[in-house]
C-alpha positions, 0 to 999 in steps of 0.5 A, a space after each residue: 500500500 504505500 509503495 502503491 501511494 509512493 511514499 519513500 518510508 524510512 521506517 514502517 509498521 503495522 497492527 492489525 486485528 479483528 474480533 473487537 467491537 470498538 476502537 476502545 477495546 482494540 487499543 486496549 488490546 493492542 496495548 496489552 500486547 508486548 509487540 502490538 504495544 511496541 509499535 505504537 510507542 516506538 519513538 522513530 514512527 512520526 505518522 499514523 493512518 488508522 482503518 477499521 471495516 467491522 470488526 476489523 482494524 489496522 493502525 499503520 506506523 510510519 516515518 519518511 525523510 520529509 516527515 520533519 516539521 519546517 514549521 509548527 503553528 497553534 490553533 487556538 480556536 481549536 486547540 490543535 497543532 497544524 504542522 508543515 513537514 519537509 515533504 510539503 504535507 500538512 499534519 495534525 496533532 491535538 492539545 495534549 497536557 501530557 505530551 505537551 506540557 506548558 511552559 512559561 505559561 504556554 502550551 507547547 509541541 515537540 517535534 522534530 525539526 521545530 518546536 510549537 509554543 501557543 497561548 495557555 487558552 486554546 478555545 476562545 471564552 464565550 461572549 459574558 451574558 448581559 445582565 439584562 439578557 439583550 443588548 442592542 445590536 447595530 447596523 455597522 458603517 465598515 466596508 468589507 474587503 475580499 480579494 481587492 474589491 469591496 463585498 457586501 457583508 451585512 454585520 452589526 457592531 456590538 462592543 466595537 466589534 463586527 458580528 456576522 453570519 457565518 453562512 455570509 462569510 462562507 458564501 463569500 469564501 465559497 471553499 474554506 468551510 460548510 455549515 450545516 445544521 443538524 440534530 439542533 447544532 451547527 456543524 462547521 467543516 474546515 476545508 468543505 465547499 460551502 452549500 447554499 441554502 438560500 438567504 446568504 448576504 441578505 441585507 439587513 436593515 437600518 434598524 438597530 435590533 436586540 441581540 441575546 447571547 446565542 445558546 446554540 451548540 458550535 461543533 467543529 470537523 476537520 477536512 476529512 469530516 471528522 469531529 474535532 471537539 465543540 467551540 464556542 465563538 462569540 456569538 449572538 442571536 439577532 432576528 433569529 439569527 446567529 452573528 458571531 465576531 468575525 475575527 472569532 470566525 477567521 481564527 476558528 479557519 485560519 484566515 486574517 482580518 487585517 484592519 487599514 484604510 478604515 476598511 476590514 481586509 478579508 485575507 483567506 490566503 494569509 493566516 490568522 494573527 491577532 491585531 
């Protein structure tokens, strides 16, 4: 398979088996097996690929010339380390405490060839719940940039900030990421062609309106439709609506929002940075 795939390995290994009815009681066999258990804590294996059909399993270990990181970023939206290898493919590897403990108050992530240092906080607080529950939300005078042209992104203000619809953003961006609403939550995937459903940048008015906390549930996946955990942007309910921050949205998918000209630039080819 992986002389099929080309991949030039430089050290490989495979688990196998078959009878058990759940990832938790296959990793627990496998780890309670000298050989099995070797394989997953052998330091010279950099990259695993898991497969399951039934009540069959595999994990493949692997390492190969290009598998050192050139650079390592931390996500803090969503807690994980995206790291860039020498062979130009895009890795992935969760918060842990235990392997990555803090430093100076940062979390931290060794790997070989570069060294990640993050902010202590990996999900972004919640918006703090008015004690009035509603505060008014106001139509916003900033012009929105995307791709060196002006675009038209209905947002409020609220503290300052801009708030809009993540649908608006992702029918803007068309490519970076789906939203979905299912079983009562919105579902966002990194890296989805976003789906129309109708409404996407409408406008919304002169008026100011009220806007309460929004109590909806935000899960997060990854660009293979995988969960990745539950986020919590700032987010407001307004017309029936959610309006979250947009540079809340921008870290949540790696894109920037630079301010300059007294105009919001929009910059999906640049990563996040807080300014």
């Amino acid at each position: 398979m992986l002389k099929d795939l080309g991949y030039k390995y430089a050290a490989f290994g495979e688990n196998i088996a078959r009878g058990q009815k759940s990832a938790a009681e296959v990793v627990k066999d496998w780890m309670n097996s000298e050989g099995h258990r070797a394989n997953i804590l052998h330091d010279s294996f950099l990259h695993l690929g898991v497969g399951n059909s039934g009540d069959n399993w595999v994990q493949l270990f692997s390492a190969d010339s290009g598998s050192k990181a050139t650079s390592i970023d931390y996500n803090e939206a969503l807690g994980y380390f995206t790291l860039t290898l020498k062979s130009s493919v895009t890795a992935y590897a969760p918060y842990d405490p235990v392997s990555s403990p803090a430093k100076d108050e940062k979390e931290t992530f060794n790997y070989p060839g570069a060294e990640a240092v993050g902010n202590k906080t990996p999900v972004p607080a919640p918006a703090p719940t008015p004690k009035t529950g509603t505060i008014t939300a106001n139509p916003t005078n900033t012009k929105f940039m995307l791709n060196g042209a002006e675009v038209a992104l209905p947002a409020y203000e609220i503290g300052g900030n801009n708030y809009v619809k993540l649908r608006d953003v992702a029918a803007l961006l068309k490519t970076r990421f789906d939203v979905r609403w299912e079983d009562g939550k919105a579902k966002l995937y990194n890296h989805e062609a976003y789906t129309p459903v109708g409404g996407e940048l409408a406008a919304i008015g002169a008026e100011s309106k009220s806007a309460a906390v929004s109590k909806t549930e935000f899960e997060y996946y990854d660009k293979w439709g995988e969960w990745v955990g539950n986020v919590t942007p700032t987010a407001y309910a307004i017309g029936g609506n959610n309006f979250i921050k947009l540079r809340d949205i921008a870290k949540m998918f790696d894109f920037d929002v630079d301010w300059r000209d007294n105009k919001a630039w929009i910059e999906p080819d640049e990563s996040y940075t807080d300014d």
